[in-house]
mmJSON file of the N, C-alpha and C atoms, coordinates in Angstrom:
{"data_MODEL":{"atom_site":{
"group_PDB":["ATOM","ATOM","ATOM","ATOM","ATOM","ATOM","ATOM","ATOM","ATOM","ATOM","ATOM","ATOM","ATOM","ATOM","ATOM","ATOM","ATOM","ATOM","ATOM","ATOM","ATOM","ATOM","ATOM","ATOM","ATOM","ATOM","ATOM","ATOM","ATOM","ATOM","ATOM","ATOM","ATOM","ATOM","ATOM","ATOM","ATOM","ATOM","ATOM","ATOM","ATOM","ATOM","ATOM","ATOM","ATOM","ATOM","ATOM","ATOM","ATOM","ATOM","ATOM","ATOM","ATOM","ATOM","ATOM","ATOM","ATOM","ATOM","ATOM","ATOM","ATOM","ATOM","ATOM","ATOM","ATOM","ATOM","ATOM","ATOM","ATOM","ATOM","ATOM","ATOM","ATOM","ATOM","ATOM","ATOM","ATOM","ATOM","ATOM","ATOM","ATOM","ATOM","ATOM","ATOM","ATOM","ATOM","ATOM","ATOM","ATOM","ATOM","ATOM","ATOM","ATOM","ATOM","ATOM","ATOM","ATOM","ATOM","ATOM","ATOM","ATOM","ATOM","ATOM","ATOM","ATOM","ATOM","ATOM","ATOM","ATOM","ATOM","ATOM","ATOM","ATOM","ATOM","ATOM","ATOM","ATOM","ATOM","ATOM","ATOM","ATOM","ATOM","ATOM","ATOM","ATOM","ATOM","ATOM","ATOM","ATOM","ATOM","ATOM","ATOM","ATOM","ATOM","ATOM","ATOM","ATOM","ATOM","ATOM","ATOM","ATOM","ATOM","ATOM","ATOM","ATOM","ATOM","ATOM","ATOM","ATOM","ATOM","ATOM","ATOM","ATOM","ATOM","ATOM","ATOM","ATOM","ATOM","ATOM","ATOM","ATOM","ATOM","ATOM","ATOM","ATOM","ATOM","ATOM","ATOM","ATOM","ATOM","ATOM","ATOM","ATOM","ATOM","ATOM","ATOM","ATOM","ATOM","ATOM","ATOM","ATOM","ATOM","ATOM","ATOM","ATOM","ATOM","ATOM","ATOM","ATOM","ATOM","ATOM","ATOM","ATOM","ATOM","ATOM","ATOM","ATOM","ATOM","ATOM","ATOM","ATOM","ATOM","ATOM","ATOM","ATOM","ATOM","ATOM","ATOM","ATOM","ATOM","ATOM","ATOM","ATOM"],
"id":[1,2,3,4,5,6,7,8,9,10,11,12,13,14,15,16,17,18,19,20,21,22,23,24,25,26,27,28,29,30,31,32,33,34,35,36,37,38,39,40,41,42,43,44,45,46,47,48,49,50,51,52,53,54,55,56,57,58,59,60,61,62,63,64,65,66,67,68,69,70,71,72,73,74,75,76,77,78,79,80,81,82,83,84,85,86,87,88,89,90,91,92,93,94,95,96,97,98,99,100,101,102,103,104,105,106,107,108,109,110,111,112,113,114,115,116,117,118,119,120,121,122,123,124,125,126,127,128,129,130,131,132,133,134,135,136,137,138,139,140,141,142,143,144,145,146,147,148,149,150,151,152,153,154,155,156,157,158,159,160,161,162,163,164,165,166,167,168,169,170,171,172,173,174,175,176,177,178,179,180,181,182,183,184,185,186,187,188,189,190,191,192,193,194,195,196,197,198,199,200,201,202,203,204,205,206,207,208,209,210,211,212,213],
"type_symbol":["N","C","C","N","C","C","N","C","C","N","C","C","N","C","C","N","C","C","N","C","C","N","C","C","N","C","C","N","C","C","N","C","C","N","C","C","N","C","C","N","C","C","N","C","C","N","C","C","N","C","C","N","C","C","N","C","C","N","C","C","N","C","C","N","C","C","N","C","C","N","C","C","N","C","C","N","C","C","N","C","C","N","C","C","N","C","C","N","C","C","N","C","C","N","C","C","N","C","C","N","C","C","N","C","C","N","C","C","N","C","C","N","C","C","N","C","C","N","C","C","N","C","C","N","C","C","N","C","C","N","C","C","N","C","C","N","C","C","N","C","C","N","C","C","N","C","C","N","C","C","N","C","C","N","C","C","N","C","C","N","C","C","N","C","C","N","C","C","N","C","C","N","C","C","N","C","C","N","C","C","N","C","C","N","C","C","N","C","C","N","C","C","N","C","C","N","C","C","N","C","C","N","C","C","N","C","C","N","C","C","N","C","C"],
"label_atom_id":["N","CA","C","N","CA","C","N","CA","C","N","CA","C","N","CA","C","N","CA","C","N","CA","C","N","CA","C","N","CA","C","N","CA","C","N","CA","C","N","CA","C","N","CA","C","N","CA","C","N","CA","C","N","CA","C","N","CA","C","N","CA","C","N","CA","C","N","CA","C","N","CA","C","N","CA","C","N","CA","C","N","CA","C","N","CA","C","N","CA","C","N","CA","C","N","CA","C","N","CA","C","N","CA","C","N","CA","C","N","CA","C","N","CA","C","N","CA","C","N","CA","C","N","CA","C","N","CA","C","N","CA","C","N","CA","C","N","CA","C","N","CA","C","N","CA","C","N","CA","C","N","CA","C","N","CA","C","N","CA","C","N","CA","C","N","CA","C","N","CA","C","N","CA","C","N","CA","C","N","CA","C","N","CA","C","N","CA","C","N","CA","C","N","CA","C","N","CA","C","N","CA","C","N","CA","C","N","CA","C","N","CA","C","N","CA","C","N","CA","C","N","CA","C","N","CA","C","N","CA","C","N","CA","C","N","CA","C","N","CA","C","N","CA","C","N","CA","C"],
"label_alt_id":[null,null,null,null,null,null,null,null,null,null,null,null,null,null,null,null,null,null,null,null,null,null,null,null,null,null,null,null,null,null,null,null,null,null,null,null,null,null,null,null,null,null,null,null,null,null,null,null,null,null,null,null,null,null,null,null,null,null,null,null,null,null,null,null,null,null,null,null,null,null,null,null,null,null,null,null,null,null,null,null,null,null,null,null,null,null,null,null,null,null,null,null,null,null,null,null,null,null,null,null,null,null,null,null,null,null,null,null,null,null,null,null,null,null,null,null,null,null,null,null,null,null,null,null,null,null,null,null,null,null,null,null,null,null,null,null,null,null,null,null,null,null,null,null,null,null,null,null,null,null,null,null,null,null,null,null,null,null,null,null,null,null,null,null,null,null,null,null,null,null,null,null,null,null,null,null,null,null,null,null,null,null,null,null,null,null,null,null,null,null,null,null,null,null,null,null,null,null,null,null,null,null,null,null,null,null,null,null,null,null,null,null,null],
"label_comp_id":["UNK","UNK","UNK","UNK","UNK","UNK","UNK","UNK","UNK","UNK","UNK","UNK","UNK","UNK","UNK","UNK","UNK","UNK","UNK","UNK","UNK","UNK","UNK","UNK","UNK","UNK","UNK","UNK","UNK","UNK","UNK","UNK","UNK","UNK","UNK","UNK","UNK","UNK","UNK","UNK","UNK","UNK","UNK","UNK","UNK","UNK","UNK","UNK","UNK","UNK","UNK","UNK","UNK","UNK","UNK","UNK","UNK","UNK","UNK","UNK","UNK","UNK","UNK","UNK","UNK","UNK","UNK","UNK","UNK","UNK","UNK","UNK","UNK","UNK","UNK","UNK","UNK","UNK","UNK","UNK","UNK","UNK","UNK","UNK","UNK","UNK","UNK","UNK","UNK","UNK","UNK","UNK","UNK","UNK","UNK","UNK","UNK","UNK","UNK","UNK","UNK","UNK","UNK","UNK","UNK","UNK","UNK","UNK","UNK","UNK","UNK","UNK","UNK","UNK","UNK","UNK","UNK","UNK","UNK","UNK","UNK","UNK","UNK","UNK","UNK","UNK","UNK","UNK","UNK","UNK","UNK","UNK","UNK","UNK","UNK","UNK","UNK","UNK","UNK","UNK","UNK","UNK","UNK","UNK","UNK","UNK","UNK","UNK","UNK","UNK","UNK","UNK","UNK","UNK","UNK","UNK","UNK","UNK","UNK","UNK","UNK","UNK","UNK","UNK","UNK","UNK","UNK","UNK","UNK","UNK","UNK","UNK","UNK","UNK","UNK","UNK","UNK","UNK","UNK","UNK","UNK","UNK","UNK","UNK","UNK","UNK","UNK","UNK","UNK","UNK","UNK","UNK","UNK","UNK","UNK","UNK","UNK","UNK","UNK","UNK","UNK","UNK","UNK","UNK","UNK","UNK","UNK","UNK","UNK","UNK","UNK","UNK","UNK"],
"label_asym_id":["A","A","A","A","A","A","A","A","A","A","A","A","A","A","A","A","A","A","A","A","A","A","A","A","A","A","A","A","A","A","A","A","A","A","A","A","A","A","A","A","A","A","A","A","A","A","A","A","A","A","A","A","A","A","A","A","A","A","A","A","A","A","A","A","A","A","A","A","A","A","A","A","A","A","A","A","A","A","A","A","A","A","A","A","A","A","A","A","A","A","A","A","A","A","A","A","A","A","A","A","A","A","A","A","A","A","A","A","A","A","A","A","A","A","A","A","A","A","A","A","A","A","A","A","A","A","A","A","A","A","A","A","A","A","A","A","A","A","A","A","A","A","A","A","A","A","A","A","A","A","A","A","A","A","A","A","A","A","A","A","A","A","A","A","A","A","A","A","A","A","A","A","A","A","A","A","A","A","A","A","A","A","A","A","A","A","A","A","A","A","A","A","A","A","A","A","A","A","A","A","A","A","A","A","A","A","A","A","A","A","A","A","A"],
"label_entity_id":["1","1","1","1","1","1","1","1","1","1","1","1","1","1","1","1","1","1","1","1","1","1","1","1","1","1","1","1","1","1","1","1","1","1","1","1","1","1","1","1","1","1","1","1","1","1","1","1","1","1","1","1","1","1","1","1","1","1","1","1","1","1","1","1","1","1","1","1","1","1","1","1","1","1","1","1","1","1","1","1","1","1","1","1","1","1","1","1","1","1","1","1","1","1","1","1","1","1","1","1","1","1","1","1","1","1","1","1","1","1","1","1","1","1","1","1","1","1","1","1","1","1","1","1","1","1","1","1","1","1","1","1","1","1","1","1","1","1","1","1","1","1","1","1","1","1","1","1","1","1","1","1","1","1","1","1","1","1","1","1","1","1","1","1","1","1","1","1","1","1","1","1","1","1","1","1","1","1","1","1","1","1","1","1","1","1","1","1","1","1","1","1","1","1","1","1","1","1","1","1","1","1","1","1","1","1","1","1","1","1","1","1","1"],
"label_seq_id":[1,1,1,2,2,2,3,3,3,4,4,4,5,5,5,6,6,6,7,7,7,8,8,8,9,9,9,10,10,10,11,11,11,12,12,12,13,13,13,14,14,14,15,15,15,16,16,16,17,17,17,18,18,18,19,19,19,20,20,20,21,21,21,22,22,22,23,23,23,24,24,24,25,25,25,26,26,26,27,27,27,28,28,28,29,29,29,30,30,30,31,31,31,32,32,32,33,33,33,34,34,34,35,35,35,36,36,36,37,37,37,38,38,38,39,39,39,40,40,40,41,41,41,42,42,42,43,43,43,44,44,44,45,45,45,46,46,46,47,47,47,48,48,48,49,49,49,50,50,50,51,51,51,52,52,52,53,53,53,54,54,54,55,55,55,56,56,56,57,57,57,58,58,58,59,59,59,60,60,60,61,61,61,62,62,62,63,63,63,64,64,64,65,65,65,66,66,66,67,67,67,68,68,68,69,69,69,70,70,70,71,71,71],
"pdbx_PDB_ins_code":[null,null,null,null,null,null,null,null,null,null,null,null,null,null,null,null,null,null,null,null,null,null,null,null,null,null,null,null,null,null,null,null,null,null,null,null,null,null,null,null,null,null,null,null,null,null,null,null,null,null,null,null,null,null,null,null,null,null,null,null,null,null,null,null,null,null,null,null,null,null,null,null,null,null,null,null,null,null,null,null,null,null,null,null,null,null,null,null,null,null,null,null,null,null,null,null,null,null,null,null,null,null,null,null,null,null,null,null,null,null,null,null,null,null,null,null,null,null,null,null,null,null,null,null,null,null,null,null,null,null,null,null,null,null,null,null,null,null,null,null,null,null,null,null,null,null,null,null,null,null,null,null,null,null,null,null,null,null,null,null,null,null,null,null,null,null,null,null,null,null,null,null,null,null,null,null,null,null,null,null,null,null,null,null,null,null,null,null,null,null,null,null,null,null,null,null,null,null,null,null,null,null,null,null,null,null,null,null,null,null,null,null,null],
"Cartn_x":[-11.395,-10.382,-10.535,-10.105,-10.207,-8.499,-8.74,-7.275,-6.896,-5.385,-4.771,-5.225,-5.588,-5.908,-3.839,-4.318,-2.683,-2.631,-1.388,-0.898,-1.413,-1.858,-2.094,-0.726,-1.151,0.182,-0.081,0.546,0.345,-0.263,-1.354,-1.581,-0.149,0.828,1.861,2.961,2.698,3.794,3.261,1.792,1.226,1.324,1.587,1.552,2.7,3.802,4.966,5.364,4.978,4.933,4.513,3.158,2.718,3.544,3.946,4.762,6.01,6.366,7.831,7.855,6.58,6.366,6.166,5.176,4.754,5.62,6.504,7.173,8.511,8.835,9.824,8.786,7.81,7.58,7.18,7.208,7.176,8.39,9.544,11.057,11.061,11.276,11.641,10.599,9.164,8.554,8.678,9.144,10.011,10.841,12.04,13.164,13.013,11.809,11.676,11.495,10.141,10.194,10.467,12.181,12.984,13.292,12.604,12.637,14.482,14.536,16.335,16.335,17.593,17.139,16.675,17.432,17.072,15.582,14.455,13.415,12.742,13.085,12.454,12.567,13.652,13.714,13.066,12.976,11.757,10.148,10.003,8.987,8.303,9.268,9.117,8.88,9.982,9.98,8.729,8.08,6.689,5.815,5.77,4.726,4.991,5.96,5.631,5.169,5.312,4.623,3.329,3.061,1.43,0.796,1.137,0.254,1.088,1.794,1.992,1.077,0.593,-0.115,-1.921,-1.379,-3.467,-3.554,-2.914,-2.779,-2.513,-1.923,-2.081,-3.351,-3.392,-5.19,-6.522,-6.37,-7.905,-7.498,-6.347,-6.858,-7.27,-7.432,-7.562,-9.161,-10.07,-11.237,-11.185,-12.875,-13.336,-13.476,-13.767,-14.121,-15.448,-16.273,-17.466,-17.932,-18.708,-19.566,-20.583,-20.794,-22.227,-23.206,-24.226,-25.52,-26.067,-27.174,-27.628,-29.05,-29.553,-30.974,-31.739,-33.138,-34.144,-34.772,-35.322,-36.301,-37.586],
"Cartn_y":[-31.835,-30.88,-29.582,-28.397,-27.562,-26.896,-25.562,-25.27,-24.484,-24.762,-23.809,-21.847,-21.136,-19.95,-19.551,-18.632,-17.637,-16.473,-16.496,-15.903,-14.278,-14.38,-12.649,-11.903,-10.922,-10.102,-8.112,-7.92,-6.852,-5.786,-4.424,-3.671,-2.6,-2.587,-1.533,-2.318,-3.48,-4.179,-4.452,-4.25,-4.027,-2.752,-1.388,-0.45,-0.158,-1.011,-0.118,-0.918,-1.95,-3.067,-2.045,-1.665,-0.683,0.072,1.111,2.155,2.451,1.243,0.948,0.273,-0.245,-0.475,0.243,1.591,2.627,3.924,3.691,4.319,4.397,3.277,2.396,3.231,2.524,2.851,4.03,4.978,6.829,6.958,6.615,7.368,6.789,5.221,5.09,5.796,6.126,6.75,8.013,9.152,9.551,10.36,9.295,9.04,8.868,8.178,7.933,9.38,9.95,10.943,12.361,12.307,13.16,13.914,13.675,14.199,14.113,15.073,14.886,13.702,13.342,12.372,12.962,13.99,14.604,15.233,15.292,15.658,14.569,13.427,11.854,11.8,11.998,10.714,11.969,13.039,14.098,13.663,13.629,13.15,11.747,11.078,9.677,9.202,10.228,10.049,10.717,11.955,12.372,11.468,10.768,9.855,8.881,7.994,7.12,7.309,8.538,9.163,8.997,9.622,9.484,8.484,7.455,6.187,5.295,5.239,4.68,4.623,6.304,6.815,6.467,6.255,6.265,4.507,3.991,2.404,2.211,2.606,2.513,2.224,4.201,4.496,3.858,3.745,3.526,1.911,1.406,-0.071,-1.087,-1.654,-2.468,-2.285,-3.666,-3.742,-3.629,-3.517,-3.509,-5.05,-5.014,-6.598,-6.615,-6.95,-7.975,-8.555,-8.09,-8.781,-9.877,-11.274,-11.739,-11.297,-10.975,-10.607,-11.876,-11.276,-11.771,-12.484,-13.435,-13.917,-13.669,-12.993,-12.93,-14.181,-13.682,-15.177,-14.994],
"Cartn_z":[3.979,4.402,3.622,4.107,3.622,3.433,2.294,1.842,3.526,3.386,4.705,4.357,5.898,5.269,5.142,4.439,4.479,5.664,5.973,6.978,7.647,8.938,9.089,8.268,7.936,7.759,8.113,9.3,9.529,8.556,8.791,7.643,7.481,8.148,8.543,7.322,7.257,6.175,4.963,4.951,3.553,2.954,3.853,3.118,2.918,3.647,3.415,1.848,1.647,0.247,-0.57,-0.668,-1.827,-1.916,-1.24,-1.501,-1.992,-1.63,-2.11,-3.513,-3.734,-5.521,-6.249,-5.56,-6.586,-6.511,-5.627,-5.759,-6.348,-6.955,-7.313,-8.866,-9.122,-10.344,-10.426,-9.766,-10.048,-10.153,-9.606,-9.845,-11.367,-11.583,-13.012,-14.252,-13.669,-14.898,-14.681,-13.716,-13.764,-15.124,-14.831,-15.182,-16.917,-17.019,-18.592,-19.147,-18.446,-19.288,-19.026,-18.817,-18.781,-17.508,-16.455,-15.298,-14.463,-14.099,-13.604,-11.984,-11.81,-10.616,-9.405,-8.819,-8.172,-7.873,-8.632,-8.765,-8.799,-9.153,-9.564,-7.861,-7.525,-5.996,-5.343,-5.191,-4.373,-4.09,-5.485,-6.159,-5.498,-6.102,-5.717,-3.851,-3.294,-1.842,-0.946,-1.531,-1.085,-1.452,-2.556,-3.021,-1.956,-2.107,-0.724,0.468,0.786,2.368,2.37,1.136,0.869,0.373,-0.097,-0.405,0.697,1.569,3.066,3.63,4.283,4.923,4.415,3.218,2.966,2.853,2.54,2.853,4.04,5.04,6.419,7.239,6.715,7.142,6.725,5.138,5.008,4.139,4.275,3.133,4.054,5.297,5.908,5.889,5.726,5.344,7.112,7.574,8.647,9.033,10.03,10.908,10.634,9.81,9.681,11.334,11.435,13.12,12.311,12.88,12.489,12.792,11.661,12.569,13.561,14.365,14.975,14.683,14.945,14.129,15.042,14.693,15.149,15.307,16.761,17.675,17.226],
"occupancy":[1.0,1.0,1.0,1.0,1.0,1.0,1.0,1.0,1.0,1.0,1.0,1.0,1.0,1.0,1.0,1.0,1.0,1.0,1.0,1.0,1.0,1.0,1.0,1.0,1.0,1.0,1.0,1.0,1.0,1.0,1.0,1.0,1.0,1.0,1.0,1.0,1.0,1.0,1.0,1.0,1.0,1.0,1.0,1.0,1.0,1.0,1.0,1.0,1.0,1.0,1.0,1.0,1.0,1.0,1.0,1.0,1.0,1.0,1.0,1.0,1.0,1.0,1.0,1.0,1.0,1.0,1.0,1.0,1.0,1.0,1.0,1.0,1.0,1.0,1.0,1.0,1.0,1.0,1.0,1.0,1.0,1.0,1.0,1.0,1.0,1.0,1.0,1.0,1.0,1.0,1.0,1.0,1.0,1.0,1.0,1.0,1.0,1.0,1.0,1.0,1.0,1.0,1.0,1.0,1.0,1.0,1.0,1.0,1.0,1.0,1.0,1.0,1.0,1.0,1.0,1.0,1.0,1.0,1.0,1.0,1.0,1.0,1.0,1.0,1.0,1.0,1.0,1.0,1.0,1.0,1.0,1.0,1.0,1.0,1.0,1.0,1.0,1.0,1.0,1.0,1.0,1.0,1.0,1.0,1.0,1.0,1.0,1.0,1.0,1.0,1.0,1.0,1.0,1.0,1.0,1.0,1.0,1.0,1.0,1.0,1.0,1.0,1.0,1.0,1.0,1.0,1.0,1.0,1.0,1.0,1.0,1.0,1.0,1.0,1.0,1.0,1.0,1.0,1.0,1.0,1.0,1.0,1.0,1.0,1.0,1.0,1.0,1.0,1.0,1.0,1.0,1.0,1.0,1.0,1.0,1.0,1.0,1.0,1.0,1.0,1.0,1.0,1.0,1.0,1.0,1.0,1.0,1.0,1.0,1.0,1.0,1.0,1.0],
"B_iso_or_equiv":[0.0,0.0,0.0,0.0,0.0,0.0,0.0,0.0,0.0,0.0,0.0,0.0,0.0,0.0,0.0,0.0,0.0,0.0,0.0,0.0,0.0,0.0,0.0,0.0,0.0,0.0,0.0,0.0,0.0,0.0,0.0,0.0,0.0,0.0,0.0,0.0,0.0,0.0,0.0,0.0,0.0,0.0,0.0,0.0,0.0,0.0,0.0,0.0,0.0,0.0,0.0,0.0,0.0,0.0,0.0,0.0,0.0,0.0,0.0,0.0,0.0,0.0,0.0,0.0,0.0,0.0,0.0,0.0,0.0,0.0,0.0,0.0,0.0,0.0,0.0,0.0,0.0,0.0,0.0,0.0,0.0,0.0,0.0,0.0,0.0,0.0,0.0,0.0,0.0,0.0,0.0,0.0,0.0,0.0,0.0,0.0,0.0,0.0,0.0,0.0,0.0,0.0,0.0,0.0,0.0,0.0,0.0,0.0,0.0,0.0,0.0,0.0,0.0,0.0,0.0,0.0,0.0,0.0,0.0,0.0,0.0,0.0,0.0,0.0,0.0,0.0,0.0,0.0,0.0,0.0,0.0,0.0,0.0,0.0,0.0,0.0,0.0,0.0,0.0,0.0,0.0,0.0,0.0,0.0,0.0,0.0,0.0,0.0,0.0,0.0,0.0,0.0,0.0,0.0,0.0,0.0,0.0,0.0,0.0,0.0,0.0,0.0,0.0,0.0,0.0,0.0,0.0,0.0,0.0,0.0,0.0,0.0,0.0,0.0,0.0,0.0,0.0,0.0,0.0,0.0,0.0,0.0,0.0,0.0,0.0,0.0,0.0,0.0,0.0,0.0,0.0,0.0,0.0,0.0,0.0,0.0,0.0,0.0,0.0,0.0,0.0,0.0,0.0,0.0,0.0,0.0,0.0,0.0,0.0,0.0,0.0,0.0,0.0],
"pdbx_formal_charge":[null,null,null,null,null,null,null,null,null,null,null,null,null,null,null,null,null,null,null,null,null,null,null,null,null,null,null,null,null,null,null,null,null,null,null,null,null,null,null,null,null,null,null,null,null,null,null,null,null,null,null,null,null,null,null,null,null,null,null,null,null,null,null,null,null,null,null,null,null,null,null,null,null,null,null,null,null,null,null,null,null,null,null,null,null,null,null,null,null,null,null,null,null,null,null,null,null,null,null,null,null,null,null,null,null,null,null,null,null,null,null,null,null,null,null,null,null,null,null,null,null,null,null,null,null,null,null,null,null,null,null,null,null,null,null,null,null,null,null,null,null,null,null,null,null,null,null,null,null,null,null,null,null,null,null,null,null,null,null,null,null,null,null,null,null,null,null,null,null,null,null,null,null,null,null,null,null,null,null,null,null,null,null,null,null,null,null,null,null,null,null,null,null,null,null,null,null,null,null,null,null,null,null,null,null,null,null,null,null,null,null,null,null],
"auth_seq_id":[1,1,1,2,2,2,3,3,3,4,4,4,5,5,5,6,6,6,7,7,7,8,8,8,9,9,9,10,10,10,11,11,11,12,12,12,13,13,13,14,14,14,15,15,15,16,16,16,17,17,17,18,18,18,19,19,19,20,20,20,21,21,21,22,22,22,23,23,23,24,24,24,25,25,25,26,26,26,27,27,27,28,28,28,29,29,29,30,30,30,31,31,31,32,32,32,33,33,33,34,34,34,35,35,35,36,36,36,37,37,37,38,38,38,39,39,39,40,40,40,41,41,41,42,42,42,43,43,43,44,44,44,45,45,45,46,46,46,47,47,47,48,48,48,49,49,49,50,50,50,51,51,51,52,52,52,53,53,53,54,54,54,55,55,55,56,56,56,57,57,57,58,58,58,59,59,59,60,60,60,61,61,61,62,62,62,63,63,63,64,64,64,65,65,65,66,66,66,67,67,67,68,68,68,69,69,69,70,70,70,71,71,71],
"auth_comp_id":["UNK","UNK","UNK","UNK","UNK","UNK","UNK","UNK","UNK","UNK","UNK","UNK","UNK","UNK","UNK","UNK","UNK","UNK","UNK","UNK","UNK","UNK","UNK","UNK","UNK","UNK","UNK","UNK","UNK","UNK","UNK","UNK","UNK","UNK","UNK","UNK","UNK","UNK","UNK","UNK","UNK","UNK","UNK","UNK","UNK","UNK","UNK","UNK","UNK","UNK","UNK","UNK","UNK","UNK","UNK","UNK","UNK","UNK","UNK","UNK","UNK","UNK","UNK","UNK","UNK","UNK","UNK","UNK","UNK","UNK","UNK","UNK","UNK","UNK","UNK","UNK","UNK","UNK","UNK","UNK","UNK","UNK","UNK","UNK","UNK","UNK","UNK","UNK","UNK","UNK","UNK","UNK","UNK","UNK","UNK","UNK","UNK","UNK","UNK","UNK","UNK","UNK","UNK","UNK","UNK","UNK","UNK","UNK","UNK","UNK","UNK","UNK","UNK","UNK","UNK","UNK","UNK","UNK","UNK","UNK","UNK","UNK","UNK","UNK","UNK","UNK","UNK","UNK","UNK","UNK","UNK","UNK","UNK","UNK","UNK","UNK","UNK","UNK","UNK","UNK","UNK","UNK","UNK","UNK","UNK","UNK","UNK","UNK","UNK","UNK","UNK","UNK","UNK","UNK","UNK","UNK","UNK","UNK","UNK","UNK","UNK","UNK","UNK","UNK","UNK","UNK","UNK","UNK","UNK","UNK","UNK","UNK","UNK","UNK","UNK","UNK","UNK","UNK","UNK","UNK","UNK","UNK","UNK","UNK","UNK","UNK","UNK","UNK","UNK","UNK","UNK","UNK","UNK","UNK","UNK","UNK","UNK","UNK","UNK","UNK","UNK","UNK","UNK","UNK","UNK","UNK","UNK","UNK","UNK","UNK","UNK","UNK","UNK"],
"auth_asym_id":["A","A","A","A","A","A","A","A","A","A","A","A","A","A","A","A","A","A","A","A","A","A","A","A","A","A","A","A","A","A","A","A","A","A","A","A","A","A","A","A","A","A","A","A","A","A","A","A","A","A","A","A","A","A","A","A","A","A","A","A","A","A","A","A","A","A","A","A","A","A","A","A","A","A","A","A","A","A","A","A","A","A","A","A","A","A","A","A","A","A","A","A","A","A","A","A","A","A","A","A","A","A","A","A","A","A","A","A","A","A","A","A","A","A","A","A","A","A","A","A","A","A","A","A","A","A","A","A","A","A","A","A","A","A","A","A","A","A","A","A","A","A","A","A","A","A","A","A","A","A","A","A","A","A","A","A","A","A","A","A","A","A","A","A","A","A","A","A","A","A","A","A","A","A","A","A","A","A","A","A","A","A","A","A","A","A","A","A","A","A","A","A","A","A","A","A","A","A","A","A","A","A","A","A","A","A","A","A","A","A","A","A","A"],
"auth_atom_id":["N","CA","C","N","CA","C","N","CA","C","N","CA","C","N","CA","C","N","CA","C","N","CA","C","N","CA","C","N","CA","C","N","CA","C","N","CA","C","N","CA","C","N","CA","C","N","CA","C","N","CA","C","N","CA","C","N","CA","C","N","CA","C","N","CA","C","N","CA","C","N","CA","C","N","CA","C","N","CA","C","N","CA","C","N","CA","C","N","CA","C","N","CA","C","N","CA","C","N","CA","C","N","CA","C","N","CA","C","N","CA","C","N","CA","C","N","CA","C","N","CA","C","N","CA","C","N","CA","C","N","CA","C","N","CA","C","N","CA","C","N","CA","C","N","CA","C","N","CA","C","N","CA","C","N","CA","C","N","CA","C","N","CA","C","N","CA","C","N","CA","C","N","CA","C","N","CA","C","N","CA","C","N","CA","C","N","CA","C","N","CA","C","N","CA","C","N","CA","C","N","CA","C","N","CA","C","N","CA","C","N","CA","C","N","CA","C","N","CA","C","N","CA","C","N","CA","C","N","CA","C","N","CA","C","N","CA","C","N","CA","C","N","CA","C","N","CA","C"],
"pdbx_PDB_model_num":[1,1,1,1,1,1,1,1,1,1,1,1,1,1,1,1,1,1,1,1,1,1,1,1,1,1,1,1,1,1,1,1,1,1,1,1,1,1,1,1,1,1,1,1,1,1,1,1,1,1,1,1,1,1,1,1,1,1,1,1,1,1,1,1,1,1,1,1,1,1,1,1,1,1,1,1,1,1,1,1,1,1,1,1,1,1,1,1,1,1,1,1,1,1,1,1,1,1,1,1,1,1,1,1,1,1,1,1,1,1,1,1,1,1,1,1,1,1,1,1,1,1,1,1,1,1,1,1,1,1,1,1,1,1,1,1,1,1,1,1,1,1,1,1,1,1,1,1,1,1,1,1,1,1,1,1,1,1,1,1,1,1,1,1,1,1,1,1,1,1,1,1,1,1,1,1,1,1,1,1,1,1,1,1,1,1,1,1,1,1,1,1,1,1,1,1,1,1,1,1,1,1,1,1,1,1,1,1,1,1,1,1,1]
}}}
């Protein structure tokens, strides 16, 4: 027997995962070093657009084709 694979999981719910982590951790680092909130959650809220968008676009590996064997 072999292990069960793990679940498809959309690439649209993987990026929105990243973003909402690193962006979670840009407001609080941020916040540490001295930044006002208002500028943290600006900050923080363009950053998620942009690592959404590039995890959207470019993190999903390609589909692998088998080659074909020569006769």
């Amino acid at each position: 027997m072999h292990p069960p694979r793990p679940p498809s999981i959309d690439q649209g719910v993987i990026a929105v995962i990243w973003a909402v982590g690193l962006g979670i951790y840009i407001y609080f680092g941020l916040l540490a070093v001295g930044a006002s909130g208002a500028t943290a959650i600006v900050i923080s809220l363009v950053s998620f657009a942009g690592i959404w968008l590039l995890v959207r676009l470019r993190g999903e590996e390609p589909v692998r084709r088998p080659r074909r064997r020569r006769s």
